[in-house]
C-alpha positions in Angstrom: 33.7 18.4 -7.0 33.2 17.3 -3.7 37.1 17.1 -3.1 37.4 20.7 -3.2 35.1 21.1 -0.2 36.0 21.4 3.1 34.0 21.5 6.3 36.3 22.6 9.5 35.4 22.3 13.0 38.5 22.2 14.7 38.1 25.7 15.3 35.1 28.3 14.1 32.8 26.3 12.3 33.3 26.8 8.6 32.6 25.5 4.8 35.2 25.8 2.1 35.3 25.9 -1.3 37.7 25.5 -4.3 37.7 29.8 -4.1 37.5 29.7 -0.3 35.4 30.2 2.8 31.1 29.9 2.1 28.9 31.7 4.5 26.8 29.7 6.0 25.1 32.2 8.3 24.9 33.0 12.4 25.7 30.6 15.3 22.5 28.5 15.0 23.1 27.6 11.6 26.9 26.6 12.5 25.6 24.7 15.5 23.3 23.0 12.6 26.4 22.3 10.3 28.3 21.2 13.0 25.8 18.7 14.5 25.4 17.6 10.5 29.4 17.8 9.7 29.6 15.3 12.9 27.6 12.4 11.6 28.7 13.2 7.8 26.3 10.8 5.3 24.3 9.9 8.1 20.5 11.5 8.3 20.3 13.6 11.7 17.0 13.7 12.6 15.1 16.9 13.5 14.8 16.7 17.5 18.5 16.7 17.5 19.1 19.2 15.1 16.7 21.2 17.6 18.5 20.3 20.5 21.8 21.8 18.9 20.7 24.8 17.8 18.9 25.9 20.8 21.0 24.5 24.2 18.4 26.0 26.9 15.0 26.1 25.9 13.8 26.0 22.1 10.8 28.2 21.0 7.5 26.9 19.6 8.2 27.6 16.1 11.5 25.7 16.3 11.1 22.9 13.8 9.8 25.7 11.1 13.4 27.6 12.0 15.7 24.6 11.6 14.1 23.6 7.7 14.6 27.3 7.4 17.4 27.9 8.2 18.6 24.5 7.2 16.5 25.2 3.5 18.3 28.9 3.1 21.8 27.2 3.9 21.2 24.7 1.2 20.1 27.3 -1.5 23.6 29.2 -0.4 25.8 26.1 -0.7 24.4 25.4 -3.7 24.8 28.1 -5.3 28.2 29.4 -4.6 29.9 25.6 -4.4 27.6 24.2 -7.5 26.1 21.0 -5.5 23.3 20.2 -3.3 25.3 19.4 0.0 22.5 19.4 2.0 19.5 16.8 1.8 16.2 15.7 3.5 15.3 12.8 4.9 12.5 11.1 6.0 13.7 12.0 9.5 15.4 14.8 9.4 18.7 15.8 7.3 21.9 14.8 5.9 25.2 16.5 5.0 26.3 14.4 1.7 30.2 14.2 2.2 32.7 12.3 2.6 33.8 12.0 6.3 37.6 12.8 4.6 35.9 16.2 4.1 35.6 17.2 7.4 39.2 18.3 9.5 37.4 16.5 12.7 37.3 12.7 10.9 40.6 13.7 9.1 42.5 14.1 12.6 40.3 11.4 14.4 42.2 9.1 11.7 45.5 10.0 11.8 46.0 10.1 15.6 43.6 7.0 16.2 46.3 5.2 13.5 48.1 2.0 14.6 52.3 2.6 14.4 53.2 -1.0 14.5 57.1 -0.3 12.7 56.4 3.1 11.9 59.3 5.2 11.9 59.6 7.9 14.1 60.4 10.6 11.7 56.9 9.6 10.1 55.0 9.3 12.6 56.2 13.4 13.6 55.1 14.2 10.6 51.7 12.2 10.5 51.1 14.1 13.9 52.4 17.6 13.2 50.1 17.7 9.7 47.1 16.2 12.1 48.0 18.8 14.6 47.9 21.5 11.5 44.3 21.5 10.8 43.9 22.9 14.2 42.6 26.6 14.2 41.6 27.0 17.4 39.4 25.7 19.9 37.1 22.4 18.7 33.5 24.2 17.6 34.5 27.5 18.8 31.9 29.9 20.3 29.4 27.1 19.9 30.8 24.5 22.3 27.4 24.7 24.4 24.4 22.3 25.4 24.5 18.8 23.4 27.3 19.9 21.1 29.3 20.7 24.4 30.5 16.7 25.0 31.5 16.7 20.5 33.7 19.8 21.5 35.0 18.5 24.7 35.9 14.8 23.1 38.0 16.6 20.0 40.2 19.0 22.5 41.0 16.0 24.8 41.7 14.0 21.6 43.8 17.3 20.2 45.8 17.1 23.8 46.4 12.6 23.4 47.9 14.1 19.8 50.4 16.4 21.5 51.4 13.8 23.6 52.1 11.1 21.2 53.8 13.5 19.1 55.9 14.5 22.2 56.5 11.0 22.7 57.7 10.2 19.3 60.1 13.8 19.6 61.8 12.5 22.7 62.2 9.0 21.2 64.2 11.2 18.0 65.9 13.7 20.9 64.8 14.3 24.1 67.2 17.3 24.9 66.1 19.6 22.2 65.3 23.3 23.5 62.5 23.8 20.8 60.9 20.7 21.6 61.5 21.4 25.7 59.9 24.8 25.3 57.1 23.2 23.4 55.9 20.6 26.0 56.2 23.2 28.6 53.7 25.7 26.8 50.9 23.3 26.9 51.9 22.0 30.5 51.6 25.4 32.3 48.0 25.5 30.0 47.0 22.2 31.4 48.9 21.8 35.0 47.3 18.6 35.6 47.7 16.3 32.9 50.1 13.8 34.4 51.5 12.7 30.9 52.8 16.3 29.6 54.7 16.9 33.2 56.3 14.0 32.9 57.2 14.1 29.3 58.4 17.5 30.4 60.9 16.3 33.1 62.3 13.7 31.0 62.9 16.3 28.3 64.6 18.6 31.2 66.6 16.2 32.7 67.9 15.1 28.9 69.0 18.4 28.8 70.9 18.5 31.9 68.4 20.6 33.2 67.6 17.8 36.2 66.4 20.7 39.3 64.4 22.5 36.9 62.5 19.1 36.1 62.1 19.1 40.0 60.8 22.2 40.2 58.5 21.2 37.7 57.4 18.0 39.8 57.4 19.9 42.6 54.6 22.5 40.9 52.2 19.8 39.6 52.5 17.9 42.9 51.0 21.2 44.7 48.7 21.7 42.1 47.2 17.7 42.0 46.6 18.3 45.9 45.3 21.6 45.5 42.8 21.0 43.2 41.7 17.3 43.7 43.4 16.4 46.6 45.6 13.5 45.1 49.2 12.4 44.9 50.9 12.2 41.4 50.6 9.2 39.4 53.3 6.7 40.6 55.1 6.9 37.1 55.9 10.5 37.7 56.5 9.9 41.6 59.0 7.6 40.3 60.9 9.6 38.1 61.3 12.5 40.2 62.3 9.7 43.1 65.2 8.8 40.4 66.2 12.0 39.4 67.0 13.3 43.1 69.3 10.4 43.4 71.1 11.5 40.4 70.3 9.3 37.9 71.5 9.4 34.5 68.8 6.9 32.5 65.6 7.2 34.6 63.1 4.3 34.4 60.5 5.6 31.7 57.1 4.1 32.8 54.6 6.1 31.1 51.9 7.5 34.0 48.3 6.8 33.4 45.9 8.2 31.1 43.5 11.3 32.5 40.6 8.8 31.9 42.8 6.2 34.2 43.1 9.9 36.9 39.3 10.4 37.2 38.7 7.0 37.3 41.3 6.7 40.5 39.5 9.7 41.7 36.1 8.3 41.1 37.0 5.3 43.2 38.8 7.7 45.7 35.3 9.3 46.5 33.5 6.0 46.8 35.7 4.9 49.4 35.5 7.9 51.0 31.7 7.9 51.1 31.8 3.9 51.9 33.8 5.5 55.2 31.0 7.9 56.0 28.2 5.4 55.4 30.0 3.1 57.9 31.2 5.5 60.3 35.1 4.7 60.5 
């Protein structure tokens, strides 16, 4: 029966049934799911179930609490889903599913998928149903201490989805209001990711909607020097360069990655501190 159970942690952590949602208790019992649900068929051992479910400092009695707590969960399961999810180790415990059983590895699959000759019209869909299992933010209200970096990974990778499913849409039609009011949503959430303003203008400008794709440049451009004192990426520089001059096909060089922006920044501040050291 394992196929009618779910575990979801692209938003609050939860278990599912074939008749629905399974308590599975308080916030340091989903931090102890989630850390399991993570590394699905894989034992966890104890010292990092401890570290989850306590991020500051854990109490003396903390092992007792996680086979507890880990012990009442299983008994729950077990008894409303009919099957012993939850198993002991030598070194801790394991969560005996399937990684297909939990939304995180589901979408981790179908965004990390290659495209070679996909068709676009697929490859919307592919996205949108990855996009779908999405319920709110990744381990909600218990994206703290070591499951923090888990939660942060699964929003940047929910963010690379949007953008390859932008990509894809502007491929099919680049002009279309729904789409254009889409991108623009998650651009004034994130301001500084370099690939949504972009993918923004070039949906304005197919619009003929060219100064309000400037104005859009124009924004992120205050922003990026605002808040980490750097130009835009010269893919965006470029296109905004082209559509002042009136251009009707743009060059479309994709701008960098936001791993490829911190990493500019990162080398930004070692020059700068190289300066310091030698005093020019």
């Amino acid at each position: 029966m394992h196929h009618a159970i779910r575990v979801r942690l692209l938003g609050p952590v939860t278990v599912h049934g074939p008749d629905g949602p399974v308590p599975v208790g308080g916030r340091r019992a989903q931090r102890l799911l989630a850390t399991l649900a993570l590394a699905p068929g894989h034992p966890v051992s104890v010292p990092a179930l401890i570290d989850a479910a306590w991020p500051e400092s854990p109490p003396a009695t903390c092992r007792d609490q996680v086979n507890n707590c880990l012990g009442g969960m299983r008994r729950r399961l077990a008894g409303v889903l009919g099957e012993d999810l939850l198993r002991r180790t030598s070194g801790g415990f394991e969560l005996g599913l399937a990684a297909d059983r939990v939304d995180a590895h589901l979408f981790r699959r179908a965004v990390g998928r290659a495209d070679a000759g996909a068709d676009e019209p697929a490859l919307v869909a592919r996205l949108r149903g990855a996009l779908a299992l999405w319920t709110g933010e990744a381990l909600e209200g218990i994206a703290d201490g070591t499951l923090a970096a888990d939660a942060a990974r699964l929003n940047e990778l929910r963010l690379a989805g949007y953008e390859e499913l932008f990509e894809a849409q502007l491929r099919l039609g680049a002009g279309d209001p729904a789409l254009i009011a889409e991108i623009a949503a998650l651009a004034r959430r994130h301001p500084l990711r370099e690939r949504l303003t972009w993918q923004l203008m070039r949906a304005l400008h197919a619009a003929d909607r060219s100064a309000e794709a400037l104005r859009v440049y124009d924004e992120h451009r205050r922003c990026l020097r605002e808040e980490l004192r750097v130009e835009p990426d010269p893919a965006v520089r470029a296109l905004a360069g082209q559509l002042r001059l009136g251009r009707t096909d743009p060059a479309q060089a994709r701008p960098e990655s936001l791993g490829a922006l911190l990493t500019r920044l990162s080398d930004l501040a070692r020059e700068v501190a190289w300066r310091l050291e030698a005093g020019t």
